[in-house]
Every structure is written in structure tokens, then in C-alpha cells.
N, C-alpha and C positions, 0 to 999 in steps of 0.2 A: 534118822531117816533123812534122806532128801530132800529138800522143800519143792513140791510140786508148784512151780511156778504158774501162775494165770494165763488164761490162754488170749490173753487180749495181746494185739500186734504180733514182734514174735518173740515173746517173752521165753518160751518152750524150748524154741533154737539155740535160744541163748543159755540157757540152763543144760542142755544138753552140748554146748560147746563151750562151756564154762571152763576155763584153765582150772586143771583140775591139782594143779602145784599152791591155787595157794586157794584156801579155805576158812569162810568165816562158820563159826559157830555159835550161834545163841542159845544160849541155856538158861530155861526158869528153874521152879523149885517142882513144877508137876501136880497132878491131880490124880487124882481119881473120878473127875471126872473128864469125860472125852470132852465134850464143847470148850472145858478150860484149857485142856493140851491143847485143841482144837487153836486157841492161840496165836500160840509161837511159831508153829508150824504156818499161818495165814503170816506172820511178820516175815517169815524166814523168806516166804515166797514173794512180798512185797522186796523183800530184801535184794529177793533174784533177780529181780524186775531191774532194780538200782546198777548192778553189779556186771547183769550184761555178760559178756563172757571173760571178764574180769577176773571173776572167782567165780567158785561151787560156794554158794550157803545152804548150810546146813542148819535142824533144831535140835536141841539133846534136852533131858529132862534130871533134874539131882534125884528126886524120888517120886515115888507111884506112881510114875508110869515110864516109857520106852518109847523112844531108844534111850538108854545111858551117857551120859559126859563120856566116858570110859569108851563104852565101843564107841562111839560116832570118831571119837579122835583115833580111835584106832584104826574105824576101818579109813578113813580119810590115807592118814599113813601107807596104810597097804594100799589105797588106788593113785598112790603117789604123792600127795603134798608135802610139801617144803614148806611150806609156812601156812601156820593152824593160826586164826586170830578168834580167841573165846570173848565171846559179848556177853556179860550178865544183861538177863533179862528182869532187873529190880528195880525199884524205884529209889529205894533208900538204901544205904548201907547195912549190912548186919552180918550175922554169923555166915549163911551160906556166900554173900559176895563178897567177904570178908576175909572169910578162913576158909570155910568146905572148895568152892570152887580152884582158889588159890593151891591149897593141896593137890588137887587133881591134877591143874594143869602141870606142875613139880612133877607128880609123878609119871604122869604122861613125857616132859622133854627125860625124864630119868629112860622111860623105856624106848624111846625115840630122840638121843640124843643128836642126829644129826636133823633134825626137823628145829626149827623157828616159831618159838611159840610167845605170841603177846596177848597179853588178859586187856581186856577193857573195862572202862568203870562202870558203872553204877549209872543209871539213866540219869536221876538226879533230880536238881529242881533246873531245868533246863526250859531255856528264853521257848524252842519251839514246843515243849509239852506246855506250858501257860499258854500259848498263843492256840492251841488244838482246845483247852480245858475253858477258855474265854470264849470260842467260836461254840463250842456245844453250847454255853451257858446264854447264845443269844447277844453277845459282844464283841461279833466282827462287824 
């Protein structure tokens, strides 16, 4: 899906006039439950925010629930981008940002090999997630 960008300034404009050649995609692992998809989907549009009409960001999901890794980069493709950039939405390393996502995105430049595709890491243990993890904790 699309990340419905926030309607605060003109966040909207920009998400609707977002170059649509080049494409971020954040992908978690999914729920089953809606408020956890619920999510990525709220980053994706934070994301839009950022992005401006830069790119289209997009959210995809690995399982239980939709849209798919698979169609998001596909339909991307078909409304034209040239370059797909996949954001693991993890914290830590493992299987799915390890091996599953890695796969996907293989098989995705295999079916769109004249598209540009870069994976990103793993969120991590990164300076601003401590800095966001210390302000909740009451240590800004």
C-alpha cells in the first residue's frame, strides 16, 4: 500500500507528487494484528513526510498480513520506478533480514532486471534509537 501521508502542512501534495522513479520500501515481518501493521504503515508516512517529493514510500509486510514485499515492488515497477530501495523494518539481525528479505529482493531485480534495487540494514543499535529509548525513559 501506499503510506497515507499526514495531513499536517503539505505533506499530501508531496506524497501525491512524489517521483514516482524512485521508491523506498519498508518491510516488517506482519501481524495479525491491524494496530501492529498499523505501524509501518504510520513510519512509511512519517517517512513521506521526510521524502517530500523525492520519492514514493511505500509499506510491505513478509507475512500475515498485506500488501506483500512481492506485489509492492511489483506494482512500484509497473507505475514506473527505477530504483526500488527495501528498508528492513528490524531491530536486530536474523533470518527474515538476513536471508528471507534478501531473497525476495534477488528475485524481484531477476523479474525486473532493468530496475535498481538496494537493500538496507537492519535498524540496529543506532546513536538516534538510544537517544529516542533515553527521552521515553525520562533522560533528555
Amino acid at each position: 500500500m501506499r503510506a497515507r501521508p499526514s495531513t499536517k502542512g503539505n505533506s499530501v501534495a508531496q506524497a501525491e507528487q512524489a517521483d514516482k522513479s524512485r521508491v523506498i520500501v519498508i518491510v516488517d515481518h506482519g501481524s495479525r494484528s491491524a494496530p501492529a501493521n498499523e505501524v509501518v504503515a504510520e513510519m512509511a508516512r512519517l517517512v513521506q513526510v521526510r521524502a517530500g517529493d523525492r520519492a514514493e514510500v511505500r509499506y510491505a509486510h513478509l507475512e500475515l498480513g498485506e500488501p506483500s514485499l512481492t506485489r509492492i515492488i511489483d506494482e512500484c515497477v509497473a507505475s514506473g520506478a527505477i530504483f526500488v530501495s527495501v528498508q528492513p523494518f528490524f531491530l536486530a539481525p536474523g533470518k527474515h533480514a538476513g536471508t528471507d528479505i534478501p531473497e525476495l529482493v534477488t528475485a524481484a531485480q531477476g523479474r525486473h532486471p532493468h530496475v535498481r534495487f538496494e537493500l538496507g540494514r537492519v535498524i540496529g543499535a543506532d546513536p538516534l534509537l538510544a537517544e529516542l529509548i533515553a527521552s521515553r525513559c525520562g533522560l533528555s
